[in-house]
C-alpha positions in Angstrom: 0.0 0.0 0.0 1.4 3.2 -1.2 1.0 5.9 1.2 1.0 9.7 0.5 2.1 12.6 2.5 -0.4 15.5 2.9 1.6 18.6 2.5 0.0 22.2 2.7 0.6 23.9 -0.7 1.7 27.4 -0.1 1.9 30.3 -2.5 5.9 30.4 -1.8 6.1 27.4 -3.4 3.8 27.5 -6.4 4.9 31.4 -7.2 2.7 34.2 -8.1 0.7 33.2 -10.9 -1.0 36.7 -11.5 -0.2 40.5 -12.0 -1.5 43.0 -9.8 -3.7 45.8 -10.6 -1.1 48.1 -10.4 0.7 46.2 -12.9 -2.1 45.7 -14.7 -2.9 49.9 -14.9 0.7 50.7 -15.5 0.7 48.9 -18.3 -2.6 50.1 -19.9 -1.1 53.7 -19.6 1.9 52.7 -21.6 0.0 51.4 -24.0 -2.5 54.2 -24.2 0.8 56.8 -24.4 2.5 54.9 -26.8 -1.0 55.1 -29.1 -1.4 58.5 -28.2 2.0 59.7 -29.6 1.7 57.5 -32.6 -1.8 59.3 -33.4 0.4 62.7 -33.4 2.9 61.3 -35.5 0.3 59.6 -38.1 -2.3 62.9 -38.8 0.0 65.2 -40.5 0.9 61.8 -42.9 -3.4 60.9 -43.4 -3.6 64.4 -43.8 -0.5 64.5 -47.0 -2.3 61.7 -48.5 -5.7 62.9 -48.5 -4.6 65.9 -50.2 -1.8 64.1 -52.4 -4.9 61.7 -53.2 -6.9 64.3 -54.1 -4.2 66.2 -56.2 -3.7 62.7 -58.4 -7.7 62.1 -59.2 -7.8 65.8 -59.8 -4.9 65.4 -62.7 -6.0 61.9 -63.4 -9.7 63.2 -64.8 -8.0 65.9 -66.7 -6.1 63.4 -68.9 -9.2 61.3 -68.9 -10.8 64.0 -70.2 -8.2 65.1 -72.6 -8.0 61.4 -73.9 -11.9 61.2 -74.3 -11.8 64.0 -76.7 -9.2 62.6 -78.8 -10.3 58.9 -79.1 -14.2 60.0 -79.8 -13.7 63.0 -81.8 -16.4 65.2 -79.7 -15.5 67.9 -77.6 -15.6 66.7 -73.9 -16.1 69.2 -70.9 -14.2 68.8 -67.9 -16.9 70.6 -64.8 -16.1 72.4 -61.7 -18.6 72.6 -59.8 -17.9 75.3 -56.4 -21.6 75.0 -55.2 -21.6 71.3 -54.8 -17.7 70.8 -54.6 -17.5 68.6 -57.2 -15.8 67.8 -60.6 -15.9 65.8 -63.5 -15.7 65.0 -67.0 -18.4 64.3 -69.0 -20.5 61.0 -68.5 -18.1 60.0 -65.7 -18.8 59.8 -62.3 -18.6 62.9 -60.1 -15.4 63.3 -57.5 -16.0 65.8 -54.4 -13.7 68.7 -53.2 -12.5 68.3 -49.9 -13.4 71.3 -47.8 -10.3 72.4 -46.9 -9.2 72.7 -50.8 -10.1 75.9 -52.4 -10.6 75.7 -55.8 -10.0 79.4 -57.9 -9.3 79.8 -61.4 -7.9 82.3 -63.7 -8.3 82.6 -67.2 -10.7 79.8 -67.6 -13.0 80.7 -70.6 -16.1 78.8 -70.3 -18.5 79.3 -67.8 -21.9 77.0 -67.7 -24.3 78.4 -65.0 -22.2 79.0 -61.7 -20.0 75.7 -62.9 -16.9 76.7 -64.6 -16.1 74.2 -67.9 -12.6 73.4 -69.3 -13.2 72.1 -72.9 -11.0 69.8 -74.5 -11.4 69.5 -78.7 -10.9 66.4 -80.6 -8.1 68.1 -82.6 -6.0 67.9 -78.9 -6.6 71.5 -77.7 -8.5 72.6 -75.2 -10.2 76.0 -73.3 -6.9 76.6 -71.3 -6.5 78.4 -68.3 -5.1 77.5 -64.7 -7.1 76.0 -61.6 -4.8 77.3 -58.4 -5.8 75.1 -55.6 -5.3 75.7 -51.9 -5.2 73.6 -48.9 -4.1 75.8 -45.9 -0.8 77.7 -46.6 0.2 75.7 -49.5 -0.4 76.6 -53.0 -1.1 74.2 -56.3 -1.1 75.5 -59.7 -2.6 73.3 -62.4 -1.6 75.0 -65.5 -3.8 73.3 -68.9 -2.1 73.8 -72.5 -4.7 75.5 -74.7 -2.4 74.1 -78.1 -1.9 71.0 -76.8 -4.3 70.1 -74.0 -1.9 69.0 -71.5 -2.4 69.4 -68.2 0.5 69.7 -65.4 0.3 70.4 -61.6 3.1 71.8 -59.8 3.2 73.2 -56.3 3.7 76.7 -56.8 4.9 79.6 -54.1 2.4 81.0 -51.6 
């Protein structure tokens, strides 16, 4: 017959198999600062890509546009819209304006109700003109070729 010792188990020698709250709430306010200074650092960056974002569908429609022209032989209509904050090209689908873009031109020809109009021509050309957008203290200029219908976009001085 085997016989077994009854021996009192303490917690000295099993060891501390749990954290304490105060180990528990130290570490929840690392973790909170740690998130808290990463949200600092990340804005500014969601902030450059909504704009740079912007900035490319912006271009982007422009040569859609430009390209339209050429490959259907009509003339195609690039809109700006400042009521609704919109633009588009003909028979594509609308893009908004982020508020904190202003959208101003200068020299742009065609004006359609309180929507301003670039035209592009199947022969390449288009209206010309420049669209200046600006988001805070920095400056855009989006310059449009009336010979050739190209469209560039360059950050210009404030």
């Amino acid at each position: 017959m085997v016989q077994m010792a009854s021996q009192a188990v303490t917690t000295s020698q099993v060891g501390n198999k749990g954290f304490t709250l105060f180990e528990v709430l130290i570490t929840f306010t690392l973790i909170a600062l740690v998130i808290g200074l990463a949200s600092f650092m990340i804005h500014p960056s969601l902030e450059k890509y909504k704009i740079k974002k912007f900035l490319d569908t912006f271009h982007h429609e422009l040569n859609i546009a430009h390209g339209l022209a050429l490959q259907s032989g009509k003339r195609i209509l690039f809109n700006i819209d400042p009521k609704s904050r919109s633009f588009w090209a003909d028979e594509r689908e609308k893009h908004n304006i982020p508020e904190e873009i202003e959208v101003r031109g200068k020299n742009l020809k065609v004006n359609v109700g309180e929507k301003t109009a670039i035209v592009f021509y199947p022969d390449g050309s288009c209206s010309g003109g420049t669209i200046f957008l600006r988001y805070g203290e920095k400056l855009w200029e989006c310059v449009l070729n009336p010979a050739t219908g190209v469209s560039t976009i360059h950050q210009a001085s404030s």
